[in-house]
C-alpha positions, 0 to 999 in steps of 0.5 A: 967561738960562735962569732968566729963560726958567723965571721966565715959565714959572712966573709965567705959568703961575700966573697961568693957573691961578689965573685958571682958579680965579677962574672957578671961584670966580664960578661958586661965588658966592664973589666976595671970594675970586674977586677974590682970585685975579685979584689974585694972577693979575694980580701973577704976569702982571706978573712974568712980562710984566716979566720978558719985557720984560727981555729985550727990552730986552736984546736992543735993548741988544745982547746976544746973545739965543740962540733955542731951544725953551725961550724960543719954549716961554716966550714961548707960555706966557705969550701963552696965558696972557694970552688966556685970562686976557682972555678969563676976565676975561669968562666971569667977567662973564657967571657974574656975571650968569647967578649973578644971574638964577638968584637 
């Protein structure tokens, strides 16, 4: 279960981080490789939130599903991640426009 727990840790916090330099890339202009990065953020996010769903359904299955830090920390990784990945998605839109009218 501790590998699964470290899988959406690492695949969410990708994920973040690459959403975080999508939006660094919009406000530089360089879309082709903005859209590259949410591409990539998107696919670690899936793996991540596939990951989570695992569990899950383990636990509608049955198995005993241990609480510790570790997952609570887990589960707070990747909702975050997912937050601010919607809101990025946004702030992203916005730079669009504002790259637009500075032109």
């Amino acid at each position: 279960m501790e590998e699964r727990i470290f899988e959406i840790i690492i695949h969410g916090g990708n994920a973040r981080g690459m959403a975080y330099e999508a939006l660094e890339k919009a406000r530089a202009g360089e879309y082709d490789e903005m859209e590259r990065l949410l591409g990539e953020c998107k696919a670690e996010m899936t793996l991540a939130h596939n990951t989570q769903t695992k569990l899950v359904q383990d636990e509608i299955r049955g198995d005993e599903i241990k609480i510790s830090l570790l997952l609570v920390h887990a589960q707070d990784q990747l909702m975050t991640a997912m937050a601010e990945q919607t809101l990025i998605l946004q702030m992203i839109e916005m730079q669009k426009e504002i790259n637009s009218l500075k032109k």
